[in-house]
C-alpha positions in Angstrom: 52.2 -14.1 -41.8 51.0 -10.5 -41.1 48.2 -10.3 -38.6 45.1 -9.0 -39.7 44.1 -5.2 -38.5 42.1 -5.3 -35.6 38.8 -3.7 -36.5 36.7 -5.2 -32.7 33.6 -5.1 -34.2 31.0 -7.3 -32.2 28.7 -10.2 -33.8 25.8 -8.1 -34.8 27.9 -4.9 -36.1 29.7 -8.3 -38.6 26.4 -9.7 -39.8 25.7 -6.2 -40.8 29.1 -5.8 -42.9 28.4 -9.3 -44.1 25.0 -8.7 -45.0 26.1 -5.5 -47.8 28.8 -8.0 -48.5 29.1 -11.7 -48.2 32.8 -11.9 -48.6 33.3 -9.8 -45.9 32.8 -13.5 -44.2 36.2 -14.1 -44.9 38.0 -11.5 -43.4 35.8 -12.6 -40.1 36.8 -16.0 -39.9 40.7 -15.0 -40.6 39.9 -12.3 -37.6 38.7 -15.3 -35.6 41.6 -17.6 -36.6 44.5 -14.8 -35.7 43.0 -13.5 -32.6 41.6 -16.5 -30.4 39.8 -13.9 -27.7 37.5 -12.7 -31.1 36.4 -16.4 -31.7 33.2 -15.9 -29.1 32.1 -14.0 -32.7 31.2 -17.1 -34.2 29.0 -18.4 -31.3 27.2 -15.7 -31.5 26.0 -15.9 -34.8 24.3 -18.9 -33.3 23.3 -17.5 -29.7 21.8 -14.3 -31.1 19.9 -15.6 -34.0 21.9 -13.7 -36.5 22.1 -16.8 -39.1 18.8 -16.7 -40.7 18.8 -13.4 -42.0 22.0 -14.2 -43.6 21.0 -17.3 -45.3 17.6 -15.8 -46.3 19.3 -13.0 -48.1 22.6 -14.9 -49.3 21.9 -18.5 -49.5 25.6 -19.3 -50.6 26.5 -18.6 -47.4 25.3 -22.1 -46.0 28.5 -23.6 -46.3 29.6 -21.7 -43.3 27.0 -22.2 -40.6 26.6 -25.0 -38.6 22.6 -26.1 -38.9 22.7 -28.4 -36.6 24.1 -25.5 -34.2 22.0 -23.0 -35.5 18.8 -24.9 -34.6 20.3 -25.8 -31.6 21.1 -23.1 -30.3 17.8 -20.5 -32.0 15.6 -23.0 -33.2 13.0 -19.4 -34.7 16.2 -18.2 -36.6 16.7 -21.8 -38.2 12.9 -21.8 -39.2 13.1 -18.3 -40.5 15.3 -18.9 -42.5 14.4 -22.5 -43.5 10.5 -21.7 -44.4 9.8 -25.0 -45.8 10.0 -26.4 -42.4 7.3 -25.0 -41.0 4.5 -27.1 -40.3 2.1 -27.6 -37.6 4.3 -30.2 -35.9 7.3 -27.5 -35.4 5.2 -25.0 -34.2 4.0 -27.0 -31.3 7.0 -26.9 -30.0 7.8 -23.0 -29.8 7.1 -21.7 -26.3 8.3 -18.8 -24.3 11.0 -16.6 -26.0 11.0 -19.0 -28.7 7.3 -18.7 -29.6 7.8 -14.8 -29.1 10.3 -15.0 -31.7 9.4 -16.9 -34.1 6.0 -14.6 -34.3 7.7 -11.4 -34.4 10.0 -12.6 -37.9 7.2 -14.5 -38.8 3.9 -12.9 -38.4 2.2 -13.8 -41.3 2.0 -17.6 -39.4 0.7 -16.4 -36.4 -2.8 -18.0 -36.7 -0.7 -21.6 -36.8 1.1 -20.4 -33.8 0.1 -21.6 -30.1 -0.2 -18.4 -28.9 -1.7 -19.5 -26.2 1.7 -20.2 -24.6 2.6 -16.7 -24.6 2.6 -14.7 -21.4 1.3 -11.2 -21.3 4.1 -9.4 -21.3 4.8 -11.2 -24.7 1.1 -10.5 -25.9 1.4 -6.4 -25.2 5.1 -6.6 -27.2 3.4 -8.5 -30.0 0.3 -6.2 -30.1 2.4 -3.2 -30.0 4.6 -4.4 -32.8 1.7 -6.0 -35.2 -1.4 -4.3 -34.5 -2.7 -5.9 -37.7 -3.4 -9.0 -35.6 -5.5 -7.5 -33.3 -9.0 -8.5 -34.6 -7.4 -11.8 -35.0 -6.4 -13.0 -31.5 -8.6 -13.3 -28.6 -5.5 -10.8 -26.4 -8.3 -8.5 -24.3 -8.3 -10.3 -21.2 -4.8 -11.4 -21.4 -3.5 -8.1 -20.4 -3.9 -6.2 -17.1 -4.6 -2.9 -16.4 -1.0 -1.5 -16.5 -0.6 -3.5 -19.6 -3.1 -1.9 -21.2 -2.2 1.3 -20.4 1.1 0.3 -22.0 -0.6 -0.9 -24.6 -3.0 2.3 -25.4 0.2 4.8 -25.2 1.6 3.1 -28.3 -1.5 2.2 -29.3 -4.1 4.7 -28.7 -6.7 3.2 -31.7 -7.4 0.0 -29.5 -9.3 2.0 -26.9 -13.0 0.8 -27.9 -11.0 -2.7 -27.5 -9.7 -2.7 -23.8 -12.3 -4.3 -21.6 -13.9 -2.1 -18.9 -12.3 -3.1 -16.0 -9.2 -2.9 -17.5 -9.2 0.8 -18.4 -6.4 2.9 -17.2 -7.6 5.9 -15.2 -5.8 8.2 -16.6 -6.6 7.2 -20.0 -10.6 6.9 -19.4 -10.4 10.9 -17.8 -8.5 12.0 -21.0 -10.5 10.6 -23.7 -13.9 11.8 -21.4 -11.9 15.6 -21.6 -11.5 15.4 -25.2 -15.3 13.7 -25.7 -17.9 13.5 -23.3 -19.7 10.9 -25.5 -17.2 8.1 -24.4 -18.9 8.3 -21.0 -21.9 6.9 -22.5 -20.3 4.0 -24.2 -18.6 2.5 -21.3 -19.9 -0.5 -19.6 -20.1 1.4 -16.2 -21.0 -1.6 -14.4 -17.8 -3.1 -15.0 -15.2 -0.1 -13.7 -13.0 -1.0 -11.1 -13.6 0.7 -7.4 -10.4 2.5 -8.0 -11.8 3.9 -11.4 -14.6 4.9 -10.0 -13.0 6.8 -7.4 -10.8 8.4 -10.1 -13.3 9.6 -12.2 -16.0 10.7 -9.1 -12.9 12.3 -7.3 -12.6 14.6 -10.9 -16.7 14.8 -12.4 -18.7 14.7 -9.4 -22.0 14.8 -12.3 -20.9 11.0 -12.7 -21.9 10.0 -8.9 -25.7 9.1 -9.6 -24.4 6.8 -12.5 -22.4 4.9 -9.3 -23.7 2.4 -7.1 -21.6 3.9 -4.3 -22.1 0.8 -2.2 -20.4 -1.7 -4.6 -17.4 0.1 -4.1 -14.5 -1.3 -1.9 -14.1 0.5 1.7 -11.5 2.6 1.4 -12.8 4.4 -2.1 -16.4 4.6 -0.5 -14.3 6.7 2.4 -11.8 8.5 0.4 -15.2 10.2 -1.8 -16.9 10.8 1.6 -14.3 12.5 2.9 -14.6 14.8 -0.1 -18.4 15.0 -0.5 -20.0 14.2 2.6 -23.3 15.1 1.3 -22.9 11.7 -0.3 -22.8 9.3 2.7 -25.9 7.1 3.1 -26.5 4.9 6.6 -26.5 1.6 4.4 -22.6 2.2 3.3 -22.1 2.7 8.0 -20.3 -0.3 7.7 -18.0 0.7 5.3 -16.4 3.4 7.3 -16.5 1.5 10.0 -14.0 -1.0 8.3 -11.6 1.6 7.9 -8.0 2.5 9.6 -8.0 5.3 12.3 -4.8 6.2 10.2 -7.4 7.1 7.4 -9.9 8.6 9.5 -7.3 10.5 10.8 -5.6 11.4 7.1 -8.7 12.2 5.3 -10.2 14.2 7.6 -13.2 12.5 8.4 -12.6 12.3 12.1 -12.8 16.0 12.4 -15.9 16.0 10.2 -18.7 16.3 13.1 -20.9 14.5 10.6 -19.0 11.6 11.1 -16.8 12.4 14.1 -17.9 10.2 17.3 -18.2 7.0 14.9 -14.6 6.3 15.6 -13.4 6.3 19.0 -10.2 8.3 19.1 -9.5 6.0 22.0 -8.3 3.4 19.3 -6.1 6.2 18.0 -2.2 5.0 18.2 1.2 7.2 18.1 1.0 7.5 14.4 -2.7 8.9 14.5 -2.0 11.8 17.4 0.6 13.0 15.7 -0.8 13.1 12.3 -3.9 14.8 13.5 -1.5 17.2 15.3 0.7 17.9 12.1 -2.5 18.7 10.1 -3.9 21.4 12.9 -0.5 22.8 12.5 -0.4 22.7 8.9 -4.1 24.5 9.0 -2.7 27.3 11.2 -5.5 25.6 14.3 -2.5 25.1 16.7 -0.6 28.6 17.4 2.9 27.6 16.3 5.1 27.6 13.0 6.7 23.9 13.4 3.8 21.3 14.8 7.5 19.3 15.6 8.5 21.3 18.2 5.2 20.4 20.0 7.1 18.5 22.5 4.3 18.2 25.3 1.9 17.5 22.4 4.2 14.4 21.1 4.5 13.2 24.8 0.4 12.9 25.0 0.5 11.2 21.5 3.4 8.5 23.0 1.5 6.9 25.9 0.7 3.8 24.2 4.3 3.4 24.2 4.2 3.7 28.0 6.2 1.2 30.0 4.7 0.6 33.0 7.2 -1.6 34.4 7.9 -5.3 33.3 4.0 -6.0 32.5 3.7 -9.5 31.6 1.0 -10.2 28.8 -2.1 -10.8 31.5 -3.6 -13.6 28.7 -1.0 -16.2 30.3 -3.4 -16.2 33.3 -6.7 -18.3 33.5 -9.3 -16.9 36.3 -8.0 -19.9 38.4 -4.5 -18.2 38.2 -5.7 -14.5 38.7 -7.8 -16.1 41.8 -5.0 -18.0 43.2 -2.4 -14.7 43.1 -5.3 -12.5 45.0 -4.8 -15.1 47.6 -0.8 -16.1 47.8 -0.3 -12.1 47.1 2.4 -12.0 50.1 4.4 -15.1 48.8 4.6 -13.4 45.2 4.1 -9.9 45.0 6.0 -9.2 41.9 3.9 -11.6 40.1 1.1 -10.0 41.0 2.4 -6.7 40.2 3.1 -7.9 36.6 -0.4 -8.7 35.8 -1.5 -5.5 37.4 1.0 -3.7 35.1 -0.2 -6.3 31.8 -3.5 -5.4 32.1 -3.0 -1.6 31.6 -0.3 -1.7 28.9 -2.5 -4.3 27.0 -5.9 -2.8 28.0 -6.6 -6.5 28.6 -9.2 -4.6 31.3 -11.7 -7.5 31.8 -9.2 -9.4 34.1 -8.2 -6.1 35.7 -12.2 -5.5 36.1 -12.2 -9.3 37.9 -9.0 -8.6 40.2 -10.9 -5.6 41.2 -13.6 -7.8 42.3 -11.8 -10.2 43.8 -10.0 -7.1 45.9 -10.2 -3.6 45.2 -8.0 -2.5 48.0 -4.9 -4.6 47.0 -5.2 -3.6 43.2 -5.5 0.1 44.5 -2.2 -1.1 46.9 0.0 -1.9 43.6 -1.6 1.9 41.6 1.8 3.7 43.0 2.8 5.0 39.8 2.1 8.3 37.8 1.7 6.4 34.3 -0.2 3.8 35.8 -2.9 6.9 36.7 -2.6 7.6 33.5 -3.0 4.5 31.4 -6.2 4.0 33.7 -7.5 7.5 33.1 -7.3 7.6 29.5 -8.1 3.4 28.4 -9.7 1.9 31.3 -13.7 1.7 30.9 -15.4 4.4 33.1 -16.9 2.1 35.5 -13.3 0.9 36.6 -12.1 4.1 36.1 -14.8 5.4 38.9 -13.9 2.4 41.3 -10.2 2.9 41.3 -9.7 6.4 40.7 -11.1 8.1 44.3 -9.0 4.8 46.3 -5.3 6.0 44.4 -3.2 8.3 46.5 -3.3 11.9 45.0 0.5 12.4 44.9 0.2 9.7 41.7 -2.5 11.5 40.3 -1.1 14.7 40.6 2.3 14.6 39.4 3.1 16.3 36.0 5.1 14.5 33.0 8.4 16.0 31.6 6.7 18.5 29.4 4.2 19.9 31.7 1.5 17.6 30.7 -0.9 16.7 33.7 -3.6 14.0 33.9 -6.2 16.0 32.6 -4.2 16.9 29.7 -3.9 13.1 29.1 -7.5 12.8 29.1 -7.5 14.7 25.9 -6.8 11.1 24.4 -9.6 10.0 25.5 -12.2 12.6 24.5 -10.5 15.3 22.5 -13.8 17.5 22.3 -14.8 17.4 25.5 -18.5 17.2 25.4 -18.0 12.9 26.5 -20.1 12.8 29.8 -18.2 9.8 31.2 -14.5 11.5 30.5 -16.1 14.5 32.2 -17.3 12.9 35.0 -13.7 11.4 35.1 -11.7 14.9 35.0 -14.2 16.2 37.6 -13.1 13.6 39.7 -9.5 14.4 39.3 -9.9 18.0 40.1 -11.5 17.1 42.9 -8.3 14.9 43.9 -6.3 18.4 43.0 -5.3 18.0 39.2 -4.8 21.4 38.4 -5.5 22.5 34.4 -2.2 24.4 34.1 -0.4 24.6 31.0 2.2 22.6 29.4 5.2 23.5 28.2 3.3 24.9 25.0 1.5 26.9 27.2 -2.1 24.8 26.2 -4.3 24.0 29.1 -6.8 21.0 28.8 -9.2 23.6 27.7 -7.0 24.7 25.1 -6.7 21.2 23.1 -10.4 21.1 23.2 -10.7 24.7 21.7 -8.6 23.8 19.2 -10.1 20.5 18.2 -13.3 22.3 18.1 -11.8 24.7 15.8 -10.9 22.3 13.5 -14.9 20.9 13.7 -15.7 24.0 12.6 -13.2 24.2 9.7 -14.2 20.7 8.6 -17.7 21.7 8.0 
């Protein structure tokens, strides 16, 4: 027997060829029969739901399939193609893909359906595909907001449908271009904080129609960055809630409106060197590449300070911080470590007690150059005062590795200089013979301050 000629057509490119002509079923099952690899074919016809349509349209064809298979395997194709079937009890049983199925070959039973087994994703594809059904089905708070926008891009005619906290921003600002009157026929006091902030950030006419203070924290801070003239005391807490990483970003912190309510003493690597990429960026700082700021990046890294192998200080009860004061020649080291803890972890209340139990032998273990300056910039003032004048001026005096002295530290701590305490603190250093020189970038102590007041001025 001759074989057949190997056409490799796959299950759905046959039903087509079978559907123009039913005795092209023939020469499939012969293809099948003389090449055993091709025989996946067949279950196909069951797995892909490619029966029905070939039953509905050649019912002669019924000798070849399988129904028990067919149902079996596509239980929507069998029904589709088997309409007198359907009845409320089948139905009940379509879920999932199934359900999703059945309603897209057979919309005209979609009232019968339980479409309340569907899942949004399966709600947007029937909506897009029979928008007919629309008025019919309760879908509107089904979807989410990037559904919707799905939705309204192949859909644009269901705008006046979409529920008001759903509306995509970019849709709302579009229709509002094209007709102001849509403004007015929103239910304003159901937009989303991040619509409002959209819509405020591009029509600032809209802002008296806001309550500013329902809005979440970050919006309220992101608008006030741009229009400060719109901050009101009542919303304080809001800023108050936000990162220093946005304070930082958004420019607020240079804003003097707004300026000395967060403490740049909270500030961490990330902020310093943000705030010192954007004075680059605004041509403040005299340089091309803020990168190559190398003394500038060292300031910005002392939280990452080691100052030696500090031990986490909230291991030790006042018991324990009173009973090291007094065995400090039997264990020094440990000593030394909670010493060390309490600057790198600002944990400065127990440093504040050791100091009371014995200011001269917590001044005894200050023998370090970053120790001064962990002090100097975090400590409170009033232990700052207590310890500073005991500490031997060769720690206090030394310089970093890019030129950076103490009082260039104490930039962290008050980068416009106009703090009384950190002035009170740098007077005490130059009294101890800190010299302002300049760093590597050639900046003095006075310098960062000119340039942070710079930016003040810009930020106005």
């Amino acid at each position: 027997m001759r074989n057949v000629s190997i056409s490799w057509l796959d299950a759905k490119e046959w039903q087509r060829k079978i559907l123009n002509k039913p005795a092209k079923i023939e020469a499939l099952i012969k293809e099948c029969y003389l090449n055993p690899s091709r025989c996946h074919i067949l279950q196909e016809f069951y797995t892909y739901g490619l029966w029905g349509e070939l039953l509905l349209k050649h019912p002669q064809l019924k000798d070849y399939c399988n129904e028990d298979l067919q149902r079996e395997k596509d239980f929507p194709d069998y029904l589709y193609s088997h309409p007198e079937e359907i009845n409320e009890k089948t139905l009940s049983v379509l879920n999932g893909s199934w359900l999703e199925e059945f309603i897209m070959r057979c919309p005209e039973h979609i009232l019968e359906c339980p479409v309340e087994k569907l899942t949004s994703k399966q709600v947007l594809r029937l909506m897009i595909e029979h928008p007919e059904f629309a008025e019919k089905l309760d879908f509107a708070e089904c979807l989410d907001e990037n559904e919707w926008e799905e939705l309204l891009n192949a859909r644009p005619d269901f705008f006046e449908l979409c529920p008001a906290d759903r509306i995509p921003l970019q849709m709302l600002l579009y229709k509002i271009n094209v007709n102001r009157e849509v403004w007015n026929s929103i239910d304003k006091d159901k937009l989303s904080s991040y619509t409002w902030r959209g819509i405020l950030e591009k029509h600032q006419e809209y802002v008296y129609d806001c309550n500013l203070a329902q809005l979440e924290d970050y919006d309220y801070g992101y608008l006030i960055s741009l229009h400060p003239e719109w901050y009101s005391q009542e919303c304080h807490g809001k800023l108050e809630n936000l990162s220093c990483y946005f304070w930082v970003d958004s420019g607020l912190y240079l804003n003097p409106m707004f300026r000395k309510d967060c403490s740049s003493q909270n500030f961490g690597v990330q902020e310093w060197r943000l705030l010192f990429r954007h004075l680059g960026e605004d041509g403040i700082l005299p340089v091309m590449d803020y990168t190559r700021l190398d003394s500038l990046a060292e300031l910005a890294r002392l939280a990452f300070l080691d100052v030696g192998n500090a031990g986490k200080p909230y291991k030790y009860t006042k018991n324990d911080l009173r009973g090291m004061v007094f065995e400090i020649e039997s264990s020094p080291y440990q000593f030394n470590r909670v010493i060390d803890g309490c600057l790198k972890y600002k944990d400065f209340k127990r440093l504040e007690y050791l100091v009371q139990l014995d200011r001269e032998l917590v001044l005894s273990k200050m023998t370090s150059f970053r120790k001064v300056l962990a002090l100097c910039v975090y400590a409170p003032y009033s232990i700052v005062c207590q310890l500073l004048p005991g500490i031997d001026p060769q720690y206090v005096c030394e310089v970093d590795e890019c030129g950076n002295t103490a009082l260039h530290y104490t930039f962290l701590r008050d980068p416009f200089g106009d703090d009384p305490e950190t002035c009170s603190i740098r007077k005490l250093l130059l009294k101890m013979g800190v010299k302002d020189t300049k760093n590597d970038n050639g900046f003095t102590l006075a310098d960062l301050h000119g340039f942070m007041l710079k930016a003040t001025e810009q930020a106005k």
